[in-house]
N, C-alpha and C positions, 0 to 999 in steps of 0.2 A: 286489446289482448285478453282471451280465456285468462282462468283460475288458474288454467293445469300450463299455459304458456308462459306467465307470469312466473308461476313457482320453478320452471325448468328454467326462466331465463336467470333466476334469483340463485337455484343453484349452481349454473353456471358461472356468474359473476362473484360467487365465493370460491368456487373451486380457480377458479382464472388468477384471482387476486392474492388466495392461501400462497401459487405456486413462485407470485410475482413477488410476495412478501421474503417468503425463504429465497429466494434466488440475491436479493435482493441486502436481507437481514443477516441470514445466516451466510451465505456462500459470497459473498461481494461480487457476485456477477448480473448486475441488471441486464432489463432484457428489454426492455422501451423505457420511456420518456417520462421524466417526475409526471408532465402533464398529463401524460395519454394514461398514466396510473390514477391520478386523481379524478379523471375523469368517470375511470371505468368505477371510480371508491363511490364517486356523487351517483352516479346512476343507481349502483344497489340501494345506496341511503334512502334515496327515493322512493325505489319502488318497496324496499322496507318499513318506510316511514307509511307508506300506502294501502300497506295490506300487514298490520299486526298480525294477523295469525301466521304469519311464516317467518316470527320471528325466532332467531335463534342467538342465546348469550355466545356460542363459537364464532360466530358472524367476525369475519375479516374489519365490520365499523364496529365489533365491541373493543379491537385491541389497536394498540398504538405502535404494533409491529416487533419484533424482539430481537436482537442480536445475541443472545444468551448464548453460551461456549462452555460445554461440562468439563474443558480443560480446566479453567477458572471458577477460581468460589464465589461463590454469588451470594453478595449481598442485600438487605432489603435499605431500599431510600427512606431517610425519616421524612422526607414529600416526595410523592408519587413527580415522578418525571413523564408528564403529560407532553403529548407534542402538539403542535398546533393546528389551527383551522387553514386553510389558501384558498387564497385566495387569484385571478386570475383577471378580473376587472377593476377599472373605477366604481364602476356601478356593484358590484360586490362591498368594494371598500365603501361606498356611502352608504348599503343595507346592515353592517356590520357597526357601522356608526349611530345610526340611526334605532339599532338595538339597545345598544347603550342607553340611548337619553330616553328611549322610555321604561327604561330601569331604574332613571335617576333623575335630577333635577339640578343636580348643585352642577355648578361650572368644573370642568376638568380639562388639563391637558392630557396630549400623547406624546410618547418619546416614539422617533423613528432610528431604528439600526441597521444596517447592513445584515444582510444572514446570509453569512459564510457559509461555504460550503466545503464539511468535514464530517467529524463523528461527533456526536455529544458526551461532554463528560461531565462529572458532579464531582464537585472536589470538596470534604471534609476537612475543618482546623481546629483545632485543638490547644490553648495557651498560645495561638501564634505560631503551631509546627502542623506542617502538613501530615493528616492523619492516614485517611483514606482519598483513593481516588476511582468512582465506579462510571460503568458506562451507564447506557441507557436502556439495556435490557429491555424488559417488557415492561417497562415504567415503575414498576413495583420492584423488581431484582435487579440487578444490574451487576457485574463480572466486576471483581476488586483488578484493577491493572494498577496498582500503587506503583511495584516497582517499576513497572516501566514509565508509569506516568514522570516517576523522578528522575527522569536522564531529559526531558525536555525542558530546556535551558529556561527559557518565555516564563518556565512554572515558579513563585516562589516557592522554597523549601521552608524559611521562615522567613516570617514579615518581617515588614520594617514600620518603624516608628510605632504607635501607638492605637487606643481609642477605636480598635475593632474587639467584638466578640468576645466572651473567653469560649465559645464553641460557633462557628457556624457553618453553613453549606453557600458554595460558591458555584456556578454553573456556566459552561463556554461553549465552545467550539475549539477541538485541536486538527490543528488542520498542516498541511505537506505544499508548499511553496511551490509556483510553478516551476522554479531554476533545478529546485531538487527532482522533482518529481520527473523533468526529464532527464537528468544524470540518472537519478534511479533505475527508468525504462532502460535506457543505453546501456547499464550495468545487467538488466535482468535480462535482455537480447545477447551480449557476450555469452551468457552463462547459461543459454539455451530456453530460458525460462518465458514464459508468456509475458509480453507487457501489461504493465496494469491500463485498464482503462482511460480511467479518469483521477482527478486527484483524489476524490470521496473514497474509493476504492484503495487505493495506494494508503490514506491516513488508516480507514478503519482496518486495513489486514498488517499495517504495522503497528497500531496502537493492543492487535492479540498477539503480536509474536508471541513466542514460549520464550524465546530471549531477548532481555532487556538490552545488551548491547547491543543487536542490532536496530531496536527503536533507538538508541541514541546516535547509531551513526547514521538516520535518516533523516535527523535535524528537523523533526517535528516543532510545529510553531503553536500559539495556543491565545485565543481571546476570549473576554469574560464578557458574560452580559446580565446575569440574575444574582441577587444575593439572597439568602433567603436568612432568615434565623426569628427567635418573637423580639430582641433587642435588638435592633438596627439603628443606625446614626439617625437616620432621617423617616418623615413619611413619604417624601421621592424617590422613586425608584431611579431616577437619571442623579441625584442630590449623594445615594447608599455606589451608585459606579464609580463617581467620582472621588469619594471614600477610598476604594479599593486601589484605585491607581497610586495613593498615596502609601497604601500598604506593600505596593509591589508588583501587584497583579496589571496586566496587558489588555487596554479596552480600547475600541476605537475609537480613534480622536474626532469620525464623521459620527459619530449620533449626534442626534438635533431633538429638542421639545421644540412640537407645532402648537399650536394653540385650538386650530381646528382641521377637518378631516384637507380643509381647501390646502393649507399648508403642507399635509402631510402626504397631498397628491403631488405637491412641485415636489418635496424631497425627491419621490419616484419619480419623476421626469429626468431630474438634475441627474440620479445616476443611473439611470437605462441608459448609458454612452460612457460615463465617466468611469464605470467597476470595470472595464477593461484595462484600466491603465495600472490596475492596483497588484500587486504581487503575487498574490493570493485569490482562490475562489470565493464568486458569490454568485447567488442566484436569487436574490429580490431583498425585499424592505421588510422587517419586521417592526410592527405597530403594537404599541402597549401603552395603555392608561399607567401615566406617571404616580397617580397617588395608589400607594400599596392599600391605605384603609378600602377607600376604593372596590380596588382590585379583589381582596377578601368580600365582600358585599355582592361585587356582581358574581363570583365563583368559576364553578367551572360542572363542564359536563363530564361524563364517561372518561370524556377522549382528551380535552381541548378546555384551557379556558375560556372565559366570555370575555376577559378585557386584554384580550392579545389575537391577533392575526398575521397571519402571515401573507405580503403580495409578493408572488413568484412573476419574476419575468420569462417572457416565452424564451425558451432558447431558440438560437439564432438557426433560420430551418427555410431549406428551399429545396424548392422540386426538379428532376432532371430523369434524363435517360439512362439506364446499365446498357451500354454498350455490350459490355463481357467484362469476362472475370481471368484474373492470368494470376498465375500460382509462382511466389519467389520461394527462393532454398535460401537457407542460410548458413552459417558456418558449423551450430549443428545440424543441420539436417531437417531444421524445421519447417515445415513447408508453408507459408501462408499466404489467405488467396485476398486480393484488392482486385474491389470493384472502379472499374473502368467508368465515365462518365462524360457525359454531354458539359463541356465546360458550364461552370454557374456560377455568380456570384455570391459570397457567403461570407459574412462577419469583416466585407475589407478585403477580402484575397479570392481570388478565383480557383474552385475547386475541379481538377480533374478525376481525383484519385478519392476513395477513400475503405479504409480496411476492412475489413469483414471478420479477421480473428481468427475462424476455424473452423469447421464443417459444421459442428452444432448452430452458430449464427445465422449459417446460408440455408440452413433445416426449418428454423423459426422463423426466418422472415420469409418461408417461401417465395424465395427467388426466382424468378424467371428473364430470360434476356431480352431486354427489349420493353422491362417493367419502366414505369414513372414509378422513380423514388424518391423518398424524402432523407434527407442529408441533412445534419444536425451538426452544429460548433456550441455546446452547451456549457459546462465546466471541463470538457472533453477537447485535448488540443489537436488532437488529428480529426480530423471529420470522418462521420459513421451514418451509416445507413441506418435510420432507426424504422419506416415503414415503407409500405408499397401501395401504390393507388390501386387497389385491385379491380376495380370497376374502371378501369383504361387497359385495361392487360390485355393483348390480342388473343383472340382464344385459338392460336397456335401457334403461341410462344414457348419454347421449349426452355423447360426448367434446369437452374444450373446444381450441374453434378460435383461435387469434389471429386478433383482424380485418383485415379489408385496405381500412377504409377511416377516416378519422378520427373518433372518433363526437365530437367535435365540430362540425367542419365539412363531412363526409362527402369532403373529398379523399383518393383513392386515396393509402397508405400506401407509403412508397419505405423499402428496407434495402439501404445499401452495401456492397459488397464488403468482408468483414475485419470487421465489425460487428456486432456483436450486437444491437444498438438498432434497430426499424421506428424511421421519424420518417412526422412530417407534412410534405408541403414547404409548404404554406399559410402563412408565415409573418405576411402581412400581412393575412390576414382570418380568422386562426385565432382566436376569442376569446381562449383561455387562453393562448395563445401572447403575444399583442399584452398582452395585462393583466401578464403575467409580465415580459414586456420591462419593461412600466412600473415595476413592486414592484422589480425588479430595478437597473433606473435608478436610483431615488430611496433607495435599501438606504444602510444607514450605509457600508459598504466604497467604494460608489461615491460617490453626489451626494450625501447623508447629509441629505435634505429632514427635517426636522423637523416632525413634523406627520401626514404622509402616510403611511399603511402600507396594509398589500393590501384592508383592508374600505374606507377610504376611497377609493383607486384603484376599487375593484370600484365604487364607489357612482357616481362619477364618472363613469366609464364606461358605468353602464348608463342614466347620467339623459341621457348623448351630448354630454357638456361637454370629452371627451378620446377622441383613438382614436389616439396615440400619444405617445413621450416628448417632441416639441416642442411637443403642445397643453397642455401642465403650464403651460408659461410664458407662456400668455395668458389664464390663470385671473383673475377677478375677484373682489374681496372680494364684492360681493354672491350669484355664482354659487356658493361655498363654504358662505357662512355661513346659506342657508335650506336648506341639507340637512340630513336627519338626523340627530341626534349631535351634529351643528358649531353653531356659533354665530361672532359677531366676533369671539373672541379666536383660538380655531381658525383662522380666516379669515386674521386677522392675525399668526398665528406661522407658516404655512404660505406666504404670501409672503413675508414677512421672510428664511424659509430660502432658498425659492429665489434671492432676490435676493442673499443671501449666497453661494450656489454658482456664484456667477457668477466666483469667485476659487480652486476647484474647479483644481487641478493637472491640465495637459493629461492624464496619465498616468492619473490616475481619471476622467476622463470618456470616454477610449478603453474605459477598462475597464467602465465606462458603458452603453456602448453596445450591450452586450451581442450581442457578435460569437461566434458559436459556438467554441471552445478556446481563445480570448483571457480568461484571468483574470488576475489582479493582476498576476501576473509577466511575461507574455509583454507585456500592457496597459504595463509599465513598459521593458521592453527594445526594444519597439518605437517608444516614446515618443521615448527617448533614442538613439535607431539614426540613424533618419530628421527626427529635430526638431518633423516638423508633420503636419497631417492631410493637407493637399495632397503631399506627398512619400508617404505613406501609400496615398492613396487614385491615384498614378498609379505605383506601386512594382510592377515586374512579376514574375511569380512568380520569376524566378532570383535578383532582386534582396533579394525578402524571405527567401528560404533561404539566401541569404549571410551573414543576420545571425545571429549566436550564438544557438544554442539555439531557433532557429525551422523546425521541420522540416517537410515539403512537405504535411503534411496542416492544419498551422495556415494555410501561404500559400494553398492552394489555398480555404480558409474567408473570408479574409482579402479575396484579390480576389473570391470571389463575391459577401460583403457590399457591396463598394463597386462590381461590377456591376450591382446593382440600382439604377436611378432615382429609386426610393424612397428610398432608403436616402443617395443622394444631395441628397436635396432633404431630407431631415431634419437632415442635417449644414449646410444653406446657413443651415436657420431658426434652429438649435442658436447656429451664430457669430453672424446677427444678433440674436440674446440677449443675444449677449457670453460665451457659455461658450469658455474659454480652448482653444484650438486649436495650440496650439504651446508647447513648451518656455520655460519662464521666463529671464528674463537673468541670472539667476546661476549656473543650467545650462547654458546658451548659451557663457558669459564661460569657462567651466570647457575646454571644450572644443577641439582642433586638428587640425590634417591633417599631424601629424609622423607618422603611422605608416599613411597611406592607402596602400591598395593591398598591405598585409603582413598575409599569413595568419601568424599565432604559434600556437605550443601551449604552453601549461605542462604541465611534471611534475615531481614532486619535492615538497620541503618548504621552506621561505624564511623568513628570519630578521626579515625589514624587512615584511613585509606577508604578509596571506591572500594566498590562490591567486582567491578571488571580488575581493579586493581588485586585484588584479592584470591580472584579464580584464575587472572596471570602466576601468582605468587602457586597457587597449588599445584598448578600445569608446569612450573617449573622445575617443581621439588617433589616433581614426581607421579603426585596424584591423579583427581580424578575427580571433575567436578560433576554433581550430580544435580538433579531438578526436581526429583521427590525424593521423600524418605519413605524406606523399603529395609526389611531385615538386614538387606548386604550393607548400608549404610554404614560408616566407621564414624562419621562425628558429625553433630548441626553444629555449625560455627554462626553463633547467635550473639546479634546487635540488639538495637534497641529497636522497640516498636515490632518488634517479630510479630508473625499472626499466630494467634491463638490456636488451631488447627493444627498449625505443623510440630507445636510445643508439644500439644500432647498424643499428636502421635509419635513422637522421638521417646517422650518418656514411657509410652505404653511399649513400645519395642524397648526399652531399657538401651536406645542407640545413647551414647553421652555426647554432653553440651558444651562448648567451650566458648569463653569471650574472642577476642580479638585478640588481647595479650596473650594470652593465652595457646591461640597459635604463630602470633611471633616469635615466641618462646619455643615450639616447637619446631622451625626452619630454623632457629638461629638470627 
């Protein structure tokens, strides 16, 4: 390669890698393969390492990637949160070893770990109480998520027993369980919202929520594997883990000390097969020289230390044909396209199918029909096309288009500003759309009809005995029981439910109703805001983003449902059913206007009650929970451990500050 080939290809491979990083770091939306990134990372290094004068400190190998969020205050790490080297061979891991020992001479172990696959956190303690909790930033900064860190159960709040620190930093992985992670997706596909990809994705865009309750009801899990501080138990680093676990802290009970690199290749043998079985993601072996003196002596570089590596296993990847690509509807209207395939074997299962996501996917992986693709089961549970053999591509293969009209109902396809999702707007003559509403209606989460599921809805539908969720309720025993399948008893346990749902908590029939970004929680918070559906459905948009945690893309979903005439005249038939439309009287009874018209915040930590129990308590009595402090502010209801920040901005706006008692005393 030329001078001037060399530098065009050097600035390509930063400009490629900047984009893959943000995509990546900041947006949680990858776009290829841990490996096929590391690869493209070694090649600039290389050709970096090869020609110094085109060196640049911006360079994608000076930094260690950043998830930085100016929603969150960012803090600086008392140890830089460096990440590590990967490795992808044996023969890697023996030149990595073999570095070591001529660095040194004395005899040394390695500890071998599992490396889960999550987000990284650094967790600060303090006398035994959890101080701070930051991410991993660009190694130097990293986003304070304390509170939310403290709704994940796995975390202690305070230790137990003794004989740790009176300060240190502790370091893990907080990670999303596969059982949740797919409840999660199933929840975020109800409620129209894109599935997360992978579980990495799922922990790190829950561990930034702006709301802490909803990291706590995602049942975020969390394992430790560094201690850091200058007074530790031990000179072991596997000696200072086991330390921890007696304090409280969640470590894997598979790390192993090898003696040498030959042991610490079976470790990776043993679990190339075995980390499938385990609850939770992982994606290879991390290797660390046991003795911390050590570990200080050989240091670290830029990037990476010298006495730790990382062996990434290949994700599980095989090659095959795109037949075509066919486009589903869903119940809202979201349209997504899965690619079609040449059956293949993949991780144990045979793959026909796998997703593609959304027209940006099918843009980036320039697709074409007829391509050799490569399909990937990585920490990803549905299989994904991650490349194309492009040098097999026939050269008149025609590339695939996202359609632009619904191949259900042929309505012109509409995609929002900010969106990655085409939708249908046809919602009320969309078939799959209006039959979704119904499966969805009748689903155990919401009306929990007993009896009814999607083949019977579909059946019903198509015999034209229902064309929407109020025609369920003027079902007849005999219209039920001479269809296929059913019979009287069918007949008769499928009224029975419905007649029973007619006791259905307003709250799940909101949720019911299947309102695009209304799922269980916002269906509950709005229940309990405004009391009834008539307050609901004449609620104007400033009024519904006044409520806690209802932010302008929900209201703006919100009054367009109850815009529609339709939609109003389903709600008229729904009450003269008798399905319950307002808050019950001992929710009602619970309720006052001691705190109308006060915007509060909470910060801190509270002795008498949760911080969600707290923002219950204001939403009750009236108020109005807020997430920054701003002029309009009426009071910080301040705990222990508040952040400095917010103190004094309450005192420079002169907002006042009050304990806990403080406002118990004010509801009474």
């Amino acid at each position: 390669m030329t001078s001037k080939n060399i530098q065009q290809r050097i600035t390509e491979l930063r400009s490629i890698l900047d984009d893959y990083n943000h995509r990546y770091y900041v947006l949680s939306q990858p776009v290829i393969s841990d490996q096929k990134f590391d690869m493209l990372m070694k090649e600039l290094e290389k050709l970096e390492a090869e020609n110094p004068d085109f060196f640049d400190s911006n360079s994608p190998t000076q930094r260690v990637g950043s998830d930085l969020n100016k929603e969150f205050e960012q803090v600086r790490h008392q140890y830089s949160m460096l990440s590590l080297s990967n490795s992808y061979s044996e023969e890697e891991l023996r030149d990595f070893d073999q570095k070591i020992r001529k660095l040194t001479d004395q005899k040394f172990e390695y500890v071998c770990e599992l490396k889960y696959d999550g987000t990284s956190i650094s967790l600060r303690y303090k006398n035994g109480m959890l101080d701070k909790a930051i991410t991993r930033g660009d190694g130097t900064f990293g986003d304070d998520v304390t509170n939310n860190v403290r709704t994940i159960r796995s975390i202690p709040l305070k230790l137990k027993g003794g004989g740790y620190p009176e300060e240190f930093e502790i370091r893990g992985e907080i990670l999303l369980p596969f059982s949740e992670f797919d409840r999660l997706n199933e929840e975020r596909e109800e409620e129209g919202e894109a599935p997360f990809a992978n579980v990495r994705n799922a922990a790190s865009g829950t561990l930034k929520s702006q709301k802490s309750s909803v990291v706590a009801e995602r049942k975020l899990d969390a394992y430790f594997y560094y201690l850091l501080d200058e007074n530790l138990p031990a000179d072991g680093h596997l000696e200072n883990l086991q330390a921890t676990k007696e304090w409280g802290f969640k470590i894997s009970p598979d790390t192993r000390k090898c003696v040498d690199m030959n042991e610490v290749i079976a470790f990776i043998r043993k679990w190339n097969t075995r980390r499938f079985e385990l609850p939770v993601a992982t994606d290879g072996i991390v290797i660390k020289v046991n003795s911390l003196s050590l570990q200080q002596y050989l240091g670290t570089t830029a990037k990476s230390p010298r006495w730790a590596i990382a062996y990434k296993y290949k994700a599980e990847q095989a090659s095959t044909i795109l037949q075509s690509v066919s486009f589903q509807v869903g119940r809202t209207g979201a349209v997504t396209p899965v690619a079609n395939l040449d059956p293949v074997q993949l991780a144990g299962t045979t793959v026909k199918r796998a997703t593609l996501h959304n027209a940006d996917i099918i843009k980036n992986l320039d697709l074409h029909l007829g391509d050799t693709v490569f399909v990937e089961k990585g920490g990803e549970i549905i299989p994904k096309i991650v490349g194309v053999d492009m040098a097999a591509r026939h050269p008149m293969a025609q590339p695939v288009d996202f359609i632009r009209n619904c191949p259900e109902c042929g309505t012109p396809l509409i995609r929002k500003e900010g969106e990655a999702a085409h939708y249908c707007p046809n919602e009320d003559g969309c078939p799959p759309q209006i039959k979704g509403k119904m499966e969805h209606f009748i689903s155990r989460k919401a009306m929990n009809i007993d009896g009814l599921g999607a083949e019977t809805i579909d059946l019903l539908f198509n015999e034209g005995l229902i064309k929407n969720i109020a025609d369920i309720y003027d079902l007849q025993k005999d219209q039920i029981s001479r269809l296929e399948r059913l019979g009287d008893k069918s007949a008769e346990r499928i009224l029975k439910s419905l007649s029973e749902s007619r006791q259905i908590p307003f709250e799940k029939v909101l949720f019911a109703l299947g309102i695009r970004y209304v799922g269980e929680t916002v269906a509950k918070i709005l229940a309990h805001r405004l009391m009834n559906i008539e307050n609901i459905i004449n609620a104007s948009l400033e009024e519904l983003t006044a409520v806690d945690e209802i932010g302008g893309r929900i209201a703006e979903s919100v009054r367009s449902y109850f815009s529609n005439p339709e939609n109003i005249g389903l709600i008229t038939r729904l009450k003269q059913k008798g399905l319950q439309m307002q808050l019950d009287e001992e929710s009602l009874a619970n309720r006052s206007a001691k705190l109308e018209g006060l915007s509060i915040i909470i910060s801190g930590t509270f002795e008498k009650n949760s911080r969600d129990d707290l923002k219950k308590m204001i939403e009750q009595n009236g108020g109005k929970n807020v997430s920054s402090i701003s002029g309009n502010t009426s009071y910080l209801l301040a705990g222990n451990n508040i952040g400095p920040s917010k103190l004094e901005k309450a005192n420079k706006l002169n907002i006042p500050i009050i304990s806990e008692d403080d406002f118990l005393k004010m509801i009474g």
